[in-house]
N, C-alpha and C positions, 0 to 999 in steps of 0.2 A: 722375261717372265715365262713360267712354265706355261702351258698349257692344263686348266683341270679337266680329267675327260669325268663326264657324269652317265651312270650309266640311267638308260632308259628305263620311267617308271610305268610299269604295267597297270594298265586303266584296267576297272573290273567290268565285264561288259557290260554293258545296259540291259535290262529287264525288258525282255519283250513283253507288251500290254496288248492283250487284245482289243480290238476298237468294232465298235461297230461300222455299218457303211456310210452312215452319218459322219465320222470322224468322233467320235465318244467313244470313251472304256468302258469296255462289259466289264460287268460286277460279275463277281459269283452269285447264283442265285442257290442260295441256302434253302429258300420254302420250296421250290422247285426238286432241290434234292432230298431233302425230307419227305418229302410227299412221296417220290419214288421211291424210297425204302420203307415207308406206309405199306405202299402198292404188291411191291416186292412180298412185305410179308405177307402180307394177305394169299399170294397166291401161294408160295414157297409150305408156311406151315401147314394149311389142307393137305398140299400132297405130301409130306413129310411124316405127317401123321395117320396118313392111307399105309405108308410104306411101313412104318415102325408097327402100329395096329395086325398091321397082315400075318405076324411075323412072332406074335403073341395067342399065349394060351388063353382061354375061355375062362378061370379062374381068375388067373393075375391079371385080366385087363381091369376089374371091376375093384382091384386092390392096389395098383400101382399108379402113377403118374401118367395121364396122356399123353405125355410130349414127351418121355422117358424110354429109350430104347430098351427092349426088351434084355436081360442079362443071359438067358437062354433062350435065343431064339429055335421057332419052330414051323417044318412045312406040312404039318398035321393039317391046316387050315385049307393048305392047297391042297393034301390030296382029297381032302373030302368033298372039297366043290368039281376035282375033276371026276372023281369018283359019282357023282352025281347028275350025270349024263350031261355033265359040262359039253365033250367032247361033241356029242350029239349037236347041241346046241350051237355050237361054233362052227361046225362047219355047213346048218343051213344059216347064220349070218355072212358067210364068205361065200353059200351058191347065190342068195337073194343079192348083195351087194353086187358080188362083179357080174348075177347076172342079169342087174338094173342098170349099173353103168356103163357095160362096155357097148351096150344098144345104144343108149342114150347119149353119148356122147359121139360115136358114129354117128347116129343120125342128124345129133345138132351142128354138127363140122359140118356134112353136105348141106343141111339145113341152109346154114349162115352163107356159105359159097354159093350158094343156086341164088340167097337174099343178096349177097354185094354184088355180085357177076350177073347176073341172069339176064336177058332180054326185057322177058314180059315184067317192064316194070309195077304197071297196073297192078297184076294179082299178086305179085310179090313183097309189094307194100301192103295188100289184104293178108297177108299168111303172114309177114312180118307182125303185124296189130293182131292176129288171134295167139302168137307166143307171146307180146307182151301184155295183155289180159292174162295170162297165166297167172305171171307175176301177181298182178292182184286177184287172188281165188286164193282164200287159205284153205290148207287139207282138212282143219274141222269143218269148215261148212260144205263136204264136199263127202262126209265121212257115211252120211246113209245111202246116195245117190251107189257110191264106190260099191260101197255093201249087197246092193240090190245086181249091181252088173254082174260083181264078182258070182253070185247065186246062179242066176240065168244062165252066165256061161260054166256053171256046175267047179269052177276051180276055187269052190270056198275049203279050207282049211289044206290049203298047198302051197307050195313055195311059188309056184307060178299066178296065183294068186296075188301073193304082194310082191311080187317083179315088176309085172304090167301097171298096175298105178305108182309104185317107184320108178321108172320112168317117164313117165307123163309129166310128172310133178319138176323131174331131174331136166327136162328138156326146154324151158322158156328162158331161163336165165344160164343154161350154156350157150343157147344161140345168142341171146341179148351180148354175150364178153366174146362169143369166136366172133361175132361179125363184127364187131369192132375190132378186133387187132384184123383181121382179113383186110378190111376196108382202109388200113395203114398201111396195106404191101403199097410197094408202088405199080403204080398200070403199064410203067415200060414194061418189067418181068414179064405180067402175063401176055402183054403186047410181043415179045420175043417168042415165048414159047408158041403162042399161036403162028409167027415167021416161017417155026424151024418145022412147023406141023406137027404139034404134039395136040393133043384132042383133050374138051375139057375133065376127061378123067384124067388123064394124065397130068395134067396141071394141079389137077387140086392135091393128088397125093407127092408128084416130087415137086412142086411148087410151094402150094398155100402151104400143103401140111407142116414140113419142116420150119417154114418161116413163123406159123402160129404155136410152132410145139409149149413153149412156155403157157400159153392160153387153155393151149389142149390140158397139158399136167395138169393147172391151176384147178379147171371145173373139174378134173376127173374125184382130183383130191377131194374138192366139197363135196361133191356130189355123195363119193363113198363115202364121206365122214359121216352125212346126211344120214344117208338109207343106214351106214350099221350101228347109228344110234335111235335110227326111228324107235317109235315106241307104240303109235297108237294103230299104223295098219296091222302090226303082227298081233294088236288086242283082239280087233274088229273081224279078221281075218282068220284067224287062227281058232283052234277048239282043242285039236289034240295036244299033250307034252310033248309029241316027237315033231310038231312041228314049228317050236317054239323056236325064237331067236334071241341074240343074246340079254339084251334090253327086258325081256318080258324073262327069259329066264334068272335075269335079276329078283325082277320083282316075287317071283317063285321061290327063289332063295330067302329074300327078307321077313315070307312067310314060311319058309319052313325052318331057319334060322334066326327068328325072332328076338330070341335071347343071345345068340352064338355072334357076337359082333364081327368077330376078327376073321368069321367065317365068310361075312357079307364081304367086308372088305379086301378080302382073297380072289373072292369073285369079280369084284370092281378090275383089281389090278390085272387081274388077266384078258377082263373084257378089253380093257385099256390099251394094251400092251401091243395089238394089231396096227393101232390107227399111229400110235408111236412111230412104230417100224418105218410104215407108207410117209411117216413124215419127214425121218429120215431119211430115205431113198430120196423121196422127191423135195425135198428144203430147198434147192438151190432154185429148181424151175419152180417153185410155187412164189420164193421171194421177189424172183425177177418178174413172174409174171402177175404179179401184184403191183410189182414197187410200176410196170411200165402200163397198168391198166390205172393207177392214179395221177400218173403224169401227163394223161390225153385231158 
């Protein structure tokens, strides 16, 4: 008898099933994803239609479709908001922001280091409790006191006028997040540096600093996000056009562009357009230093 050779029949693989840690298969959650592209659109068509808007003449917006991109588009809208001492405007929002944050977040890094490191633990747990009272002080109930100082020390309707209370405000809740990633270093490092004789400046900047950089980005980001969308110190604050910021030179624009939509919205996307940037640059250190301030 012959031998039959048969040849081998190829199994089709098996379906990998996801399971939970239970030992059960995950479903697809269909309401879970519908609800995300809910969500999605919600945010997606506003800005879509900031963008298209912007981009539209003053006649055909009030005759064409809102959600319909423009068939000739036009930067007539944009130059007439820079044309409109836009320029002015933007760059005392870039001296008040960077020069509320870059105070305010130096101060709050040595802040947080003197609070985790320091000796005197006594008063340092006192200065710890008056930054987080900060926290709860809202800037409207704070808005005539502010008003009255700014006067007194004569820097009412100046950029340095709303610097100083944008920092105050900027400093309870950067110490609240540096002291806590500080207070994760571990105490050999600083126990080493103090070995090799390095002095507590020098520890906090090639030490702490680099190991909190993610914490450092994170607040600088909010903090600027903060101050160049403030709105009500540069109301309170402010008196002349030249020293308006960008937020209030919105509102300037809505009234003198009342009817001119596409012109308001010109000016949004410009104002916009900064905080973009800085989120760009900084996305990586602000994710990390989010995703590793909700893991504590």
């Amino acid at each position: 008898m012959s031998a039959t050779l048969t040849k081998p029949r190829h199994r089709a693989a098996p379906q990998r099933v996801r399971r939970r840690p239970d030992g059960r298969a995950r479903r697809p959650n269909w309401l879970g994803g519908l609800a995300s592209l809910v969500w999605l659109a919600i945010v997606v068509i506003p800005i879509y239609w900031t963008v298209i808007t912007s981009f539209k003449e003053q006649n055909s917006y009030y005759s064409s479709n809102p959600l319909v991109p423009p068939g000739d588009p036009t930067f007539d809208n944009y130059l007439m908001v820079i044309r409109s001492d836009f320029v002015n405007y933007f760059v005392n929002s870039v001296v008040v922001t960077a020069g509320a944050v870059v105070p305010a977040v130096t101060f709050s890094f040595m802040a947080a280091y003197a609070i985790v490191r320091g000796w005197q633990r006594r008063f340092l747990r006192l200065v710890n409790g008056l930054f987080l009272m900060g926290l709860a002080i809202p800037l409207q109930a704070t808005v005539i006191p502010i008003y009255l100082i700014i006067i007194r020390l004569h820097l009412y309707d100046s950029l340095l006028g709303m610097i100083l209370p944008s920092i105050a405000f900027s400093i309870p809740l950067s110490v609240l997040v540096l002291a806590n990633f500080i207070r994760d270093v571990p105490k050999e490092l600083f126990e080493s540096m103090r070995v090799d004789g390095a002095t507590e400046w020098t520890t906090l900047w090639r030490l702490a600093a680099p190991l909190t950089r993610p914490a450092i980005v994170t607040v600088t980001i909010y903090s600027a996000l903060n101050i160049w969308n403030g709105f009500l110190l540069p109301l309170i604050l402010t008196q002349t056009p030249g020293q308006r910021t960008l937020p209030l030179a919105l509102w300037t624009f809505q009234g003198q562009y009342i009817v001119n939509v596409p012109a308001v919205v010109a000016a949004v996307v410009l104002t916009t357009l900064p905080i973009l940037v800085l989120y760009a640059f900084g996305r990586r250190q602000l994710l990390s230093g989010l995703a590793a301030g909700f893991s504590r």
